[in-house]
N, C-alpha and C positions, 0 to 999 in steps of 0.2 A: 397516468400513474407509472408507466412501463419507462415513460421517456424523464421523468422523476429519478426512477432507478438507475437511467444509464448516465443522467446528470452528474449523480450521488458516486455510482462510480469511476466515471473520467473524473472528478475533483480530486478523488480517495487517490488513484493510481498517477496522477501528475504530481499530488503534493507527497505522496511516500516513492516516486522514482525518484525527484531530486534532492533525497536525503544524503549523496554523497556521489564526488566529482563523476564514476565509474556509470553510477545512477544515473545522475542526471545526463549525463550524453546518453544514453539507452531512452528516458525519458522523454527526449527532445524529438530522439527517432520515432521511440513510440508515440507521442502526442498528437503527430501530426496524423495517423493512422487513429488513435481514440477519437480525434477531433473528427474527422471523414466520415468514422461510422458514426457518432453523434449526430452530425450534421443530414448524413442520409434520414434519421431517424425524425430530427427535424422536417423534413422538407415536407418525406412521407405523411406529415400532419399538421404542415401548413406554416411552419414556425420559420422564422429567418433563421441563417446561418449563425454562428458562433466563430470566434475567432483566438487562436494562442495569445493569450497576455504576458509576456518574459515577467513585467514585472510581479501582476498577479498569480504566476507560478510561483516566484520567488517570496511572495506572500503567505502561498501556502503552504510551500516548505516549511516557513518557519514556522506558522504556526503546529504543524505536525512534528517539530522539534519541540516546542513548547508543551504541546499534549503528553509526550514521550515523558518527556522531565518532569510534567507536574503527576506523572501515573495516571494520566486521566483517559477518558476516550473522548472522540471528537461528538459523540452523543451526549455528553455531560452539557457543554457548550457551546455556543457561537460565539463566542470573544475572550480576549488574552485582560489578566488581571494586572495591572502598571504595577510592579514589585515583586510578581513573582520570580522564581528563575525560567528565564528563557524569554521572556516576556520582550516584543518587539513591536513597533506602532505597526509595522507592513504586515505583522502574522495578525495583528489586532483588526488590522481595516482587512487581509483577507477572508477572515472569521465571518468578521459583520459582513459581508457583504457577495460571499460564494454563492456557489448553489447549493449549498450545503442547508438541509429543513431545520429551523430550531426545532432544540430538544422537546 
């Protein structure tokens, strides 16, 4: 459960650092330190490592650009609706497919 939680939040603080250029370099610094202590947490319980995905980050920006815009929270859903605003296939296949728990 505990390693759930830390899942839930490296996803949360990668996809809301690279909301913007300033962010995302900070993001990049940080991620690689979220990813560490993830990982430690990992090991401590048996589980293989995890590894930075540029594009999968960039997936999840967007779809936390899309959240932002539809008013929603990332609790409402795991996937981007084709039409709305903000709506991107990379924030959509991010959605589906993070560590992020359905609602």
């Amino acid at each position: 459960m505990r390693l759930l939680r830390v899942a839930a939040a490296v996803a949360s603080l990668l996809a809301a650092g690279a909301a913007t250029d300033a962010a995302a370099a900070r993001a990049d610094y940080d991620s690689a330190q979220i990813i560490a202590a993830l990982n430690g947490q990992r090991a401590a319980n048996g589980i293989p490592p995890v590894r930075n995905s540029a594009s999968m980050a960039a997936g999840c920006a967007a779809y936390d650009r899309y959240v932002i815009r539809n008013g929603m929270s990332v609790a409402d859903q795991n996937f981007e609706v084709r039409g709305k605003p903000g709506y991107t296939a990379a924030g959509d296949h991010a959605a589906r497919t993070s560590v992020l728990p359905p609602p």
